[in-house]
Jmol script that loads the backbone (N, CA, C; Angstrom):
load data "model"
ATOM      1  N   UNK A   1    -140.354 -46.152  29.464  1.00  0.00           N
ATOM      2  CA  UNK A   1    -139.819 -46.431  30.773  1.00  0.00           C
ATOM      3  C   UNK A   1    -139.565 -47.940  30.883  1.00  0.00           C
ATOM      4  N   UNK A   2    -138.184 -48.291  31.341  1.00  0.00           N
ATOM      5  CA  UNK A   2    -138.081 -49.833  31.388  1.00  0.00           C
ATOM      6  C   UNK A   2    -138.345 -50.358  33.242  1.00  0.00           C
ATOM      7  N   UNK A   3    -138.760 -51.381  32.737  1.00  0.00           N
ATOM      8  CA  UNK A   3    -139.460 -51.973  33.845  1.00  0.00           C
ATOM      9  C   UNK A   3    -138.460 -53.438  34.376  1.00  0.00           C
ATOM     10  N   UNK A   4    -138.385 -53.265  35.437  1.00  0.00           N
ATOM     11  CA  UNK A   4    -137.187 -54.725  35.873  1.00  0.00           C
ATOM     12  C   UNK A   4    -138.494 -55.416  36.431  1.00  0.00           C
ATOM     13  N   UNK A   5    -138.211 -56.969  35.099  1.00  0.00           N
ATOM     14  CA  UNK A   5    -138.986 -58.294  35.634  1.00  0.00           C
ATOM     15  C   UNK A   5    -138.909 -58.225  37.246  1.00  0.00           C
ATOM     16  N   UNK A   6    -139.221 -59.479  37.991  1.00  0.00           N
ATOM     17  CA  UNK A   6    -139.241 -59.957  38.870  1.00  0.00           C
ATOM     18  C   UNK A   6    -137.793 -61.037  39.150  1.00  0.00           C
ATOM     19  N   UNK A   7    -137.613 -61.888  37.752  1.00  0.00           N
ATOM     20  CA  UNK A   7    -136.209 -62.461  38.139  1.00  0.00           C
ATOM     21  C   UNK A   7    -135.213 -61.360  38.211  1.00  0.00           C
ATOM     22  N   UNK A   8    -135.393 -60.264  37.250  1.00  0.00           N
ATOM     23  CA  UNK A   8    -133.986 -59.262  37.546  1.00  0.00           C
ATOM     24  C   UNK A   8    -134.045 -59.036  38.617  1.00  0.00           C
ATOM     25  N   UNK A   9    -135.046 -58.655  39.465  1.00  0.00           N
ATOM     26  CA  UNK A   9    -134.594 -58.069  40.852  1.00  0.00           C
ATOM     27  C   UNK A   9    -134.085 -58.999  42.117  1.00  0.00           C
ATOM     28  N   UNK A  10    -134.428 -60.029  41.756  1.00  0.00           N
ATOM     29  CA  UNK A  10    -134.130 -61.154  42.565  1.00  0.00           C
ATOM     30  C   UNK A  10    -132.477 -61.848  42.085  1.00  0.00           C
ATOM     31  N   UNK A  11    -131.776 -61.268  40.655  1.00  0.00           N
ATOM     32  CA  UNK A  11    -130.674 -61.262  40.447  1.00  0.00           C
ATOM     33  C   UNK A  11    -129.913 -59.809  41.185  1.00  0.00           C
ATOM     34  N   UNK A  12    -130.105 -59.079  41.120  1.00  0.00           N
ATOM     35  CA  UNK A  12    -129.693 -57.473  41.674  1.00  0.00           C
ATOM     36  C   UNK A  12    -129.754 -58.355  43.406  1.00  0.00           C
ATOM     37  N   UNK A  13    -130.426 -58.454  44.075  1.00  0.00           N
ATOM     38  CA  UNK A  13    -130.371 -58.872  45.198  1.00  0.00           C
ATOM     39  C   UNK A  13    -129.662 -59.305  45.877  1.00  0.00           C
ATOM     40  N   UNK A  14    -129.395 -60.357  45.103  1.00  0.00           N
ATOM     41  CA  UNK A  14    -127.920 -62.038  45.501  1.00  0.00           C
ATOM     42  C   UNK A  14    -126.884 -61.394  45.550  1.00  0.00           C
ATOM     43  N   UNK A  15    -126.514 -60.171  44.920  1.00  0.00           N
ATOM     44  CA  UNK A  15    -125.165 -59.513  44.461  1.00  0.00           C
ATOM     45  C   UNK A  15    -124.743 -58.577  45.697  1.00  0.00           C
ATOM     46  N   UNK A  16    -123.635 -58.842  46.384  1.00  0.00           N
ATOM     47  CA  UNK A  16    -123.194 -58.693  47.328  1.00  0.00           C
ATOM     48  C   UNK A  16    -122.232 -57.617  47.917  1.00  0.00           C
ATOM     49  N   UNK A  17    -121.888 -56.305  48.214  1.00  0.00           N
ATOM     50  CA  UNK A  17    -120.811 -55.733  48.339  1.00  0.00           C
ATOM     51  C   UNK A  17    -119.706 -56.867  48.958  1.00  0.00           C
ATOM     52  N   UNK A  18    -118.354 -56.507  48.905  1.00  0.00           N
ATOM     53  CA  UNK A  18    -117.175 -56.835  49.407  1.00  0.00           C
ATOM     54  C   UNK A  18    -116.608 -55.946  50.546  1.00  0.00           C
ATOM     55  N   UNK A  19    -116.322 -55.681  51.453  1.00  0.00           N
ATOM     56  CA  UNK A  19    -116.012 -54.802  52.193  1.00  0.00           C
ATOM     57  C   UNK A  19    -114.514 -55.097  52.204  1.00  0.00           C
ATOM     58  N   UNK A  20    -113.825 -54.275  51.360  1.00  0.00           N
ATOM     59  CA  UNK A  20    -112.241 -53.883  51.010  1.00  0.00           C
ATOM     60  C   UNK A  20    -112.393 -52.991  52.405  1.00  0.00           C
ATOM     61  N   UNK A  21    -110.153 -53.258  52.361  1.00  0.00           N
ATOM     62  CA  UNK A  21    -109.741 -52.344  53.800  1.00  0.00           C
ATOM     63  C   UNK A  21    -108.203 -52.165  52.804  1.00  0.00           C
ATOM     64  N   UNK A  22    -107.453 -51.217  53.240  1.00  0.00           N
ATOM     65  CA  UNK A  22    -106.351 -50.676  52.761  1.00  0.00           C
ATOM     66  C   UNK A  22    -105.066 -51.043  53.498  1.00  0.00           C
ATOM     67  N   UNK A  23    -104.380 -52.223  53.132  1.00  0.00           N
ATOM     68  CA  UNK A  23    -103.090 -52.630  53.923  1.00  0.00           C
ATOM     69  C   UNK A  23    -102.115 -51.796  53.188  1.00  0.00           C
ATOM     70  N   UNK A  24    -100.774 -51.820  53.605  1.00  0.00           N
ATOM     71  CA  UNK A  24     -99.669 -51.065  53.034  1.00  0.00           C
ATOM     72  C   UNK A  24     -98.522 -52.007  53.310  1.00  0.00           C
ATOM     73  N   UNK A  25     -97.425 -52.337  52.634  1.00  0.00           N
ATOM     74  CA  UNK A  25     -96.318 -53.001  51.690  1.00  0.00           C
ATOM     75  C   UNK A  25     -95.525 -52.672  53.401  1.00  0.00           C
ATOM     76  N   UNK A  26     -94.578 -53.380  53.546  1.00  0.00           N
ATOM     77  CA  UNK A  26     -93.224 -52.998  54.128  1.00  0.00           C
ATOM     78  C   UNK A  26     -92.594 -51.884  53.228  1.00  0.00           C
ATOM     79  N   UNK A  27     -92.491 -50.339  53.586  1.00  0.00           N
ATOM     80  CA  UNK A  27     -91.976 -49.748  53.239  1.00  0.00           C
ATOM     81  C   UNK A  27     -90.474 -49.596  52.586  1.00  0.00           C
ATOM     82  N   UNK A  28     -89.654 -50.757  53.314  1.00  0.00           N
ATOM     83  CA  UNK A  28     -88.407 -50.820  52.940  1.00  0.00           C
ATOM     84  C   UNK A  28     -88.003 -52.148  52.146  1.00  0.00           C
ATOM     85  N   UNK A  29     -88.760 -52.661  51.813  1.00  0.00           N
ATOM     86  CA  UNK A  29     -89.294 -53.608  50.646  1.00  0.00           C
ATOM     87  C   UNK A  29     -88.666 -52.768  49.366  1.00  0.00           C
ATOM     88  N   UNK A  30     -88.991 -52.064  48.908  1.00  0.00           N
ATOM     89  CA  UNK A  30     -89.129 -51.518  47.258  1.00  0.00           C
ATOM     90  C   UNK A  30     -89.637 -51.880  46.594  1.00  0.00           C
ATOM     91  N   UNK A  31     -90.774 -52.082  46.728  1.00  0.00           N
ATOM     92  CA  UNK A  31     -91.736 -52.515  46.631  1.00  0.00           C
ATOM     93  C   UNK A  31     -92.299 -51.794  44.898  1.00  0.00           C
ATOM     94  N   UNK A  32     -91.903 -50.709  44.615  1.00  0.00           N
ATOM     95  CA  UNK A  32     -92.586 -49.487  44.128  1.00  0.00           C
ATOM     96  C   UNK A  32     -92.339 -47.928  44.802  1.00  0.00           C
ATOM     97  N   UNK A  33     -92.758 -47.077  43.996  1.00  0.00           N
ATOM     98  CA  UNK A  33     -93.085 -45.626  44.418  1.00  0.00           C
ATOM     99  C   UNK A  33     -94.354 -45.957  45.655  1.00  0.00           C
ATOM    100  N   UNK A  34     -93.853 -44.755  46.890  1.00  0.00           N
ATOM    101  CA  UNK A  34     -94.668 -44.679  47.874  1.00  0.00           C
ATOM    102  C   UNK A  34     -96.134 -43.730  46.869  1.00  0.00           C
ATOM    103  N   UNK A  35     -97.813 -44.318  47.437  1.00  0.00           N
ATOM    104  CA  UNK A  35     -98.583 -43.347  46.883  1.00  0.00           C
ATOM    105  C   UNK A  35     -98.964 -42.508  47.438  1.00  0.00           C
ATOM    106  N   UNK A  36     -98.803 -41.102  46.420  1.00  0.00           N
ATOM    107  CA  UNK A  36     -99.055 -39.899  46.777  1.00  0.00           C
ATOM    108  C   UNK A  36    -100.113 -39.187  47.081  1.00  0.00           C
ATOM    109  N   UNK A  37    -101.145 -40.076  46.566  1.00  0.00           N
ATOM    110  CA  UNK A  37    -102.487 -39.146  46.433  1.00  0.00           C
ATOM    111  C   UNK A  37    -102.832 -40.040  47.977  1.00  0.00           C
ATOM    112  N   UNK A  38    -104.677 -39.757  47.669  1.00  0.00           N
ATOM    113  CA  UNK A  38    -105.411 -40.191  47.995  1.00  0.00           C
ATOM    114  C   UNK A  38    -105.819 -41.930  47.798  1.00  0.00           C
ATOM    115  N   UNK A  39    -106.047 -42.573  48.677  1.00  0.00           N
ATOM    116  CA  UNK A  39    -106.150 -44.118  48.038  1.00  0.00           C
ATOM    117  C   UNK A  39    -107.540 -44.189  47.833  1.00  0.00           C
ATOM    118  N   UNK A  40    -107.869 -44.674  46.804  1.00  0.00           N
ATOM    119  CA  UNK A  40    -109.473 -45.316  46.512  1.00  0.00           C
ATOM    120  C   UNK A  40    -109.569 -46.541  46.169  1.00  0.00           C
ATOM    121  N   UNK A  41    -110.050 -47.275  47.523  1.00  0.00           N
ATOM    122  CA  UNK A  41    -110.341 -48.332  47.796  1.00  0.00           C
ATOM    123  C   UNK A  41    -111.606 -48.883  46.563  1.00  0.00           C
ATOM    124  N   UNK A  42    -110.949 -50.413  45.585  1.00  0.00           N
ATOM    125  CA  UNK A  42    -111.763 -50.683  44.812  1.00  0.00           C
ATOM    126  C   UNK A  42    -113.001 -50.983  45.300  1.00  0.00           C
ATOM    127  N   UNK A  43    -114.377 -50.585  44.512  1.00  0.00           N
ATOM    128  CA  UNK A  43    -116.016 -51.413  44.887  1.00  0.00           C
ATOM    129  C   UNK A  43    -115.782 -52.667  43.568  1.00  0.00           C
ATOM    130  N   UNK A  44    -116.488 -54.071  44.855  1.00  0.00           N
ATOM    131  CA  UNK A  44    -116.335 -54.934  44.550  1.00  0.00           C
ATOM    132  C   UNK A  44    -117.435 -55.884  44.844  1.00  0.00           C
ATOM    133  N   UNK A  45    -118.018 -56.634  44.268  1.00  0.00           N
ATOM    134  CA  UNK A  45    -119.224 -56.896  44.777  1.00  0.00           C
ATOM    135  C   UNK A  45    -119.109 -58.638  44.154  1.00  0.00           C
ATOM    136  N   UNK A  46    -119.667 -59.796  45.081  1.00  0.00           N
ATOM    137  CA  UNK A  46    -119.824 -60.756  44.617  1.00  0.00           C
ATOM    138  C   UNK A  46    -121.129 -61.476  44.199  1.00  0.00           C
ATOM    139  N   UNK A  47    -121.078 -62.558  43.661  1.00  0.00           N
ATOM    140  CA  UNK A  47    -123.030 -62.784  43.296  1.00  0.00           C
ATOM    141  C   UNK A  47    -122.237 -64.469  43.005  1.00  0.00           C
ATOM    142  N   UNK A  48    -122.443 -65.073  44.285  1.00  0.00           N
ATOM    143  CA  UNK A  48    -122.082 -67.077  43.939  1.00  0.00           C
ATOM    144  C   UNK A  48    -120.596 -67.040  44.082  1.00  0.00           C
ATOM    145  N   UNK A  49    -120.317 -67.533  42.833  1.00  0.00           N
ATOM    146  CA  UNK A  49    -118.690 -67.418  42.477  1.00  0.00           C
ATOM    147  C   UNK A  49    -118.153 -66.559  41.199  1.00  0.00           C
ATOM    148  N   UNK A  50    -119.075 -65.275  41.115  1.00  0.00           N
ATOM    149  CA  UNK A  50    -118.776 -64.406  40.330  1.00  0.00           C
ATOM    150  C   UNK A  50    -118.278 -63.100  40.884  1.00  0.00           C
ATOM    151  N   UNK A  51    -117.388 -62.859  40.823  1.00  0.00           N
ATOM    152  CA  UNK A  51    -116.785 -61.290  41.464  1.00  0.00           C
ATOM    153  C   UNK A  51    -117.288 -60.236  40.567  1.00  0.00           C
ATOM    154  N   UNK A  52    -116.987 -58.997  40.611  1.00  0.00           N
ATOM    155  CA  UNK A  52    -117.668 -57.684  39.649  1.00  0.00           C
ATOM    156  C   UNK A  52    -116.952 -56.754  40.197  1.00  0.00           C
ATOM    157  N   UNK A  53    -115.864 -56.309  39.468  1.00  0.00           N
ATOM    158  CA  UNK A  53    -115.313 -55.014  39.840  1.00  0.00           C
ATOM    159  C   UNK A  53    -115.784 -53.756  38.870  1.00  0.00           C
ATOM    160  N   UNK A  54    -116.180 -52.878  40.475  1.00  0.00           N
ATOM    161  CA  UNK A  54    -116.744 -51.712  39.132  1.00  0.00           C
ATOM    162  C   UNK A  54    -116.216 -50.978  39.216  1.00  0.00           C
ATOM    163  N   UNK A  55    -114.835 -50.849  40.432  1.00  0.00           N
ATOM    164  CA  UNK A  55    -113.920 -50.054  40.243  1.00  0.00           C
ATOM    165  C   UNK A  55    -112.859 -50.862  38.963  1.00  0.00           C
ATOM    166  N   UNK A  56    -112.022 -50.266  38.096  1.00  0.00           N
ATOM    167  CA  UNK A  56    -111.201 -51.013  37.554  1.00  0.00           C
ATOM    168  C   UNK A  56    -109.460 -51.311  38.050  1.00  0.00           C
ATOM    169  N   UNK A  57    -109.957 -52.547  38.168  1.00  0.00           N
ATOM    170  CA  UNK A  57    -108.654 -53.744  38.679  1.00  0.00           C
ATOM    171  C   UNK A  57    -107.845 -54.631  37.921  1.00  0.00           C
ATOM    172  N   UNK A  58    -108.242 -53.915  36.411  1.00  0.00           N
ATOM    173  CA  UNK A  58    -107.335 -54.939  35.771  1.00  0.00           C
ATOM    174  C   UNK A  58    -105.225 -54.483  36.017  1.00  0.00           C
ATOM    175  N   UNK A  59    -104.838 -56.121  35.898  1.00  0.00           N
ATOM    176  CA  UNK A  59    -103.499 -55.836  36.227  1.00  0.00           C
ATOM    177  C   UNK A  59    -103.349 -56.150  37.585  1.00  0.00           C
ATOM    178  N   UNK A  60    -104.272 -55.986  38.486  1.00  0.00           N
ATOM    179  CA  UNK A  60    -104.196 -56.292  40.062  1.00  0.00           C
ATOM    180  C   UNK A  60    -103.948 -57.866  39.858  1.00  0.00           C
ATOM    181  N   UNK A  61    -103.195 -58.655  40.693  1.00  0.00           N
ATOM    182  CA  UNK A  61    -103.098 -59.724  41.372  1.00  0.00           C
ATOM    183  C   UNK A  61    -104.812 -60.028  42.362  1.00  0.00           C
ATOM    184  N   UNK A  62    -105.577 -61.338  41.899  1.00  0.00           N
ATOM    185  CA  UNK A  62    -106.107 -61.823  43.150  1.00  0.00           C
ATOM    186  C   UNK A  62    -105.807 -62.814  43.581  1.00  0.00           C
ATOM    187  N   UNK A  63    -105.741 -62.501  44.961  1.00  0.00           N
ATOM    188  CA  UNK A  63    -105.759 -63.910  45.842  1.00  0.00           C
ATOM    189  C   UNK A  63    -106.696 -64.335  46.819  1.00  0.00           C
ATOM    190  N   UNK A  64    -106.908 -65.695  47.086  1.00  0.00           N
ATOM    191  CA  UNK A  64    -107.424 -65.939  48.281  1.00  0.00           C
ATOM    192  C   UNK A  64    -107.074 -66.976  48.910  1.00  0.00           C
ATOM    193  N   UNK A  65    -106.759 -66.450  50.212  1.00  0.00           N
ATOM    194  CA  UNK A  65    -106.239 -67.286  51.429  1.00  0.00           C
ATOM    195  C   UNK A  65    -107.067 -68.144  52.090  1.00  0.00           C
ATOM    196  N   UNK A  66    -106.789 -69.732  52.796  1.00  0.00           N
ATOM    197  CA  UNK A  66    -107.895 -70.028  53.571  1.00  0.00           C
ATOM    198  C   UNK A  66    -107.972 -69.356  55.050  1.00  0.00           C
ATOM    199  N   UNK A  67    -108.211 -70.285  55.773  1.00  0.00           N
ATOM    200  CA  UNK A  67    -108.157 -69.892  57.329  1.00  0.00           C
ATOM    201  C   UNK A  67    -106.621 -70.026  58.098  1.00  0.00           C
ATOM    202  N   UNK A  68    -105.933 -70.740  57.364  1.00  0.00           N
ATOM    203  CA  UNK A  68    -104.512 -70.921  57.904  1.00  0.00           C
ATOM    204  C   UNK A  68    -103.479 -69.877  56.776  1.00  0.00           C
ATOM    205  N   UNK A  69    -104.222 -68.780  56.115  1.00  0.00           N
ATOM    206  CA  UNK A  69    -103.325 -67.995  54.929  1.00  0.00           C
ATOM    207  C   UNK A  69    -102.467 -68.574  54.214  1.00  0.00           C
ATOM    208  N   UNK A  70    -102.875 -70.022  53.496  1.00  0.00           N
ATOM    209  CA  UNK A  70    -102.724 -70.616  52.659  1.00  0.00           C
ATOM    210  C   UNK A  70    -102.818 -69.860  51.485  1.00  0.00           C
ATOM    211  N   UNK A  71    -102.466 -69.829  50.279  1.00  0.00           N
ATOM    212  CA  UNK A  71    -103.261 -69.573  49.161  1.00  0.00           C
ATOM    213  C   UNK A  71    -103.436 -70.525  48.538  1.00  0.00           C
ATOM    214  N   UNK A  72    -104.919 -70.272  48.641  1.00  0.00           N
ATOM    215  CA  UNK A  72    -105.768 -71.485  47.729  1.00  0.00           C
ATOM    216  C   UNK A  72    -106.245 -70.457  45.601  1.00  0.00           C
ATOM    217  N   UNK A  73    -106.128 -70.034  45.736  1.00  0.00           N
ATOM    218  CA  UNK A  73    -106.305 -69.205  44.467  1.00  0.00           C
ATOM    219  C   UNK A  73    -105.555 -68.144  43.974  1.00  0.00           C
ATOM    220  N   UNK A  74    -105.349 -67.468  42.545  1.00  0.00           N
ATOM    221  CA  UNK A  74    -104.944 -66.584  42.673  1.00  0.00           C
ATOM    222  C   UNK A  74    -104.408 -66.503  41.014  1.00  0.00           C
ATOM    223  N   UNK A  75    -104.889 -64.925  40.309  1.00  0.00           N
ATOM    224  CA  UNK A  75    -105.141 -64.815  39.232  1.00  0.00           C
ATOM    225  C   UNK A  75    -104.624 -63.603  38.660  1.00  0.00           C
ATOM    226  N   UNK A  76    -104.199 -63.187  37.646  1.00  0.00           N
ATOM    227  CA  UNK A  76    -104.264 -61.297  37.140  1.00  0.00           C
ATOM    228  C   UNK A  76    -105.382 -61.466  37.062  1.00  0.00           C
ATOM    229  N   UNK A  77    -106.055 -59.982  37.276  1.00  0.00           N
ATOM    230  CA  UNK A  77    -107.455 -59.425  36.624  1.00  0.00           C
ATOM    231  C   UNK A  77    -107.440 -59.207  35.372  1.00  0.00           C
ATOM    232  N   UNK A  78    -108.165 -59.918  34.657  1.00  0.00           N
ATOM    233  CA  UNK A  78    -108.434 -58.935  33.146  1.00  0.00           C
ATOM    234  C   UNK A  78    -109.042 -58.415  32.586  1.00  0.00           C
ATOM    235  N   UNK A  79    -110.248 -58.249  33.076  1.00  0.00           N
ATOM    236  CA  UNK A  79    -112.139 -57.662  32.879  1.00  0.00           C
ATOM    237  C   UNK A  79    -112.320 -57.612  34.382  1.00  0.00           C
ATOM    238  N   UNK A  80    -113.338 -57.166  34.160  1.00  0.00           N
ATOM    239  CA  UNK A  80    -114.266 -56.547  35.282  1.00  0.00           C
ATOM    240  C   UNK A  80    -115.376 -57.685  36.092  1.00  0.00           C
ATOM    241  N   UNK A  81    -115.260 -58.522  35.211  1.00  0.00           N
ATOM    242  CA  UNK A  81    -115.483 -59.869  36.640  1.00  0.00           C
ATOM    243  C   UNK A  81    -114.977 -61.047  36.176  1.00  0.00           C
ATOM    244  N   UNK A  82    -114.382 -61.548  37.344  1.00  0.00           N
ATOM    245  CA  UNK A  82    -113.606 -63.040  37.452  1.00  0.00           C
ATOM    246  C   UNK A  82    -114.728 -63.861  38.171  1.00  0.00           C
ATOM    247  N   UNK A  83    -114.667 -65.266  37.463  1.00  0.00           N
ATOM    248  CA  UNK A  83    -115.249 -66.620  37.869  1.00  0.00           C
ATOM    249  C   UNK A  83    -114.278 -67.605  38.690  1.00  0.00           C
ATOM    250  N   UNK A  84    -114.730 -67.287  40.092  1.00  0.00           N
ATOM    251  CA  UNK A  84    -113.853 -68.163  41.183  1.00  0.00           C
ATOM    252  C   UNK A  84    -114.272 -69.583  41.044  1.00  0.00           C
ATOM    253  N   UNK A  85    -113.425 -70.529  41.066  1.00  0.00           N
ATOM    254  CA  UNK A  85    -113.760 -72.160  41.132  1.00  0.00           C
ATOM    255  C   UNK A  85    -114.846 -72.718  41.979  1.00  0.00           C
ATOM    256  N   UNK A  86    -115.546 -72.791  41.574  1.00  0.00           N
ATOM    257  CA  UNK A  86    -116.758 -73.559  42.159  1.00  0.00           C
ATOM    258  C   UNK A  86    -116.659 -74.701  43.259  1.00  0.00           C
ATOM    259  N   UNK A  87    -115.248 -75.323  43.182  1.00  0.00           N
ATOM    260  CA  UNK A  87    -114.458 -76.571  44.202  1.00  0.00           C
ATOM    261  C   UNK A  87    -114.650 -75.778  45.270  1.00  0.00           C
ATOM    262  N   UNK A  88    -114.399 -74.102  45.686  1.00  0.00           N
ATOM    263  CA  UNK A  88    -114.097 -73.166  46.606  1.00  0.00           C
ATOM    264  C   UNK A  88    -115.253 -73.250  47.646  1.00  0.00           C
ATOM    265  N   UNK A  89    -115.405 -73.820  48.903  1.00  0.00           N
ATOM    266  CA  UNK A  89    -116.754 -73.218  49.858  1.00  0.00           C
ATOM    267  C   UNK A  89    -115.745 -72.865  50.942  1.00  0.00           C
ATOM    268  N   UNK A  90    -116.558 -71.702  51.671  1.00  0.00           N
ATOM    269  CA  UNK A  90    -116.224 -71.409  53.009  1.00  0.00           C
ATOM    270  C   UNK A  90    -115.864 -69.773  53.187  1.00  0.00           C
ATOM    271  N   UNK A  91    -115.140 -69.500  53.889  1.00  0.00           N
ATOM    272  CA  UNK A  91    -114.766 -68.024  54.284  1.00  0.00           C
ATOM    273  C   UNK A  91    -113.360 -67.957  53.805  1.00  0.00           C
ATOM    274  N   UNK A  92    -112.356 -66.788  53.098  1.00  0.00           N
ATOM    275  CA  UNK A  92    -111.715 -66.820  52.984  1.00  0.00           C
ATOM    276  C   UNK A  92    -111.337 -65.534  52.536  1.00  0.00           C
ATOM    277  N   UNK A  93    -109.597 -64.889  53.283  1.00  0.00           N
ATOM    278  CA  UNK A  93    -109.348 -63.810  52.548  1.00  0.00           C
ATOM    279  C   UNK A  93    -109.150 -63.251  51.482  1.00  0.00           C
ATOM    280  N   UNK A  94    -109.403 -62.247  50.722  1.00  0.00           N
ATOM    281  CA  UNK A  94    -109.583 -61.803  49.380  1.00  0.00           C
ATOM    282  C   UNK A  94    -108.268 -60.678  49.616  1.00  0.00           C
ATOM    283  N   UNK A  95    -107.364 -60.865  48.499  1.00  0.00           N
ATOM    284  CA  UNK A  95    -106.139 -59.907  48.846  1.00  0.00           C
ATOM    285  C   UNK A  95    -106.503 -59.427  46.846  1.00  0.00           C
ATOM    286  N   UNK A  96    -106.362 -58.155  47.162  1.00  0.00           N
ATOM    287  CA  UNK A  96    -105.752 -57.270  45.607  1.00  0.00           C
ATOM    288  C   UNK A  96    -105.056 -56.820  45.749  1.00  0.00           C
ATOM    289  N   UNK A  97    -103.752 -56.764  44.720  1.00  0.00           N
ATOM    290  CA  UNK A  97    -102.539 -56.348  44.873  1.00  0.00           C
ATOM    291  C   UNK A  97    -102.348 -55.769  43.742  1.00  0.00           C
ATOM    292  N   UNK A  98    -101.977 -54.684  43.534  1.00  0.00           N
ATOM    293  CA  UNK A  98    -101.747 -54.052  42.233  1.00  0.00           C
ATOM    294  C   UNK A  98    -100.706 -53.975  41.760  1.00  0.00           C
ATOM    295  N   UNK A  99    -100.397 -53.619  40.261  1.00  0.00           N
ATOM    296  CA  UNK A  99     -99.217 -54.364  39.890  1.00  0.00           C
ATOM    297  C   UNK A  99     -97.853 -53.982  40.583  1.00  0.00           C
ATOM    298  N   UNK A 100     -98.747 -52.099  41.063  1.00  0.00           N
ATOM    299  CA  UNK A 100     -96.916 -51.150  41.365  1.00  0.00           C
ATOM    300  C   UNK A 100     -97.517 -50.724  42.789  1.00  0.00           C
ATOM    301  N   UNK A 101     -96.555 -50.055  43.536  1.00  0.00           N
ATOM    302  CA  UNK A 101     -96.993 -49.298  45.068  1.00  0.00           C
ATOM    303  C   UNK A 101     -96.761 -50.113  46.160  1.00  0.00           C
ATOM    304  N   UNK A 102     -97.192 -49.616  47.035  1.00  0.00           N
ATOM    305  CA  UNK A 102     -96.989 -49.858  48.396  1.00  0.00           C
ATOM    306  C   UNK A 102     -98.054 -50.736  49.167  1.00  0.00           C
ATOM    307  N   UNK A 103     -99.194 -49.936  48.269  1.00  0.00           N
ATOM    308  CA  UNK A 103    -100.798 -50.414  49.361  1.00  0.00           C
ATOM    309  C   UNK A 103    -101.346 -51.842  48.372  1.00  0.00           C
ATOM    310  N   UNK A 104    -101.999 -52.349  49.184  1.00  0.00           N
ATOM    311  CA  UNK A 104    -103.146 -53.472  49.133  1.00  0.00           C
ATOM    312  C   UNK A 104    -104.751 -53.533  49.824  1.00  0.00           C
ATOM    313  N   UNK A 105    -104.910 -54.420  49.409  1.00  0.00           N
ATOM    314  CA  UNK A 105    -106.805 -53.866  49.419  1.00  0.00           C
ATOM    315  C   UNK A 105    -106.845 -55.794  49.837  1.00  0.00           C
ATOM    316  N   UNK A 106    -107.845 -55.555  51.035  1.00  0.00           N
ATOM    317  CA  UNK A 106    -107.873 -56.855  51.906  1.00  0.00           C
ATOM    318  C   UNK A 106    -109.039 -57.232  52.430  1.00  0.00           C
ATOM    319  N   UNK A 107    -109.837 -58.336  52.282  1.00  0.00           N
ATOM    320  CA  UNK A 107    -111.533 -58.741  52.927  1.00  0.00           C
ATOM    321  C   UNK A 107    -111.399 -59.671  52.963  1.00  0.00           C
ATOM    322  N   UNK A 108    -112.769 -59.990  53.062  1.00  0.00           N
ATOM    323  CA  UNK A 108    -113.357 -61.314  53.461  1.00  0.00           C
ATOM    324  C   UNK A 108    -114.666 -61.802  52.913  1.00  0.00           C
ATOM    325  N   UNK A 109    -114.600 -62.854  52.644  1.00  0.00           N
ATOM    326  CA  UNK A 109    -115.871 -63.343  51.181  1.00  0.00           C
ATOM    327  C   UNK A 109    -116.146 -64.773  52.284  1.00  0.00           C
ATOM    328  N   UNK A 110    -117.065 -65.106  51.604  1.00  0.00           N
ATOM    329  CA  UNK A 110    -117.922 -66.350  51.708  1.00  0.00           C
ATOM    330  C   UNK A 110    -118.305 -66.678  50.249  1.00  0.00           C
ATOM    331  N   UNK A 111    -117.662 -68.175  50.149  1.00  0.00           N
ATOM    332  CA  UNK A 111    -118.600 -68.494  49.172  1.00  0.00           C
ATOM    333  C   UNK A 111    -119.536 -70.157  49.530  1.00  0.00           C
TER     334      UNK A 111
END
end "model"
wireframe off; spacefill off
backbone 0.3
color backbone group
């Protein structure tokens, strides 16, 4: 039976959900094919300036906006966690955009 030290759990801790929301494209954009299914909103979780997608997002666009929807960042995904710039403090929107479609996936982080 494995046993989690005391620092692991105090790492598991710091690590943060993201609370994603589901925007959608101007339809008459062309954006892409409208989606058909069901949308499943990525789980995303932060820990400092480390993101962790455990849904998979590679190919998605990230961005993040400041308080005036600036973009101050903004990257392809290529693994399952990205290292945001450490220069970065404050509140700011988190946009994923995937490469094709209509919808987008939209929050709000603190770092």
């Amino acid at each position: 039976m494995a046993m989690l030290s005391f620092t692991s759990i105090q790492t598991l801790a710091a690590r943060v959900d993201v609370d994603l929301h589901t925007g959608y494209n101007d339809p008459d954009s062309n954006q892409g094919q409208p989606h058909r299914g069901p949308v499943v909103v990525p789980e995303v979780s932060i820990d400092s300036y480390e993101l962790e997608f455990v849904t998979a997002c590679i190919g998605f666009t990230l961005q993040l906006l400041d308080e005036n929807g600036e973009e101050v960042y903004s990257t392809i995904i290529t693994s399952s966690t990205v290292t945001l710039p450490s220069t970065l403090s404050g509140d700011y929107e988190i946009l994923l955009l995937p490469d094709t479609g209509s919808i987008y996936f939209f929050g709000t982080i603190t770092l």
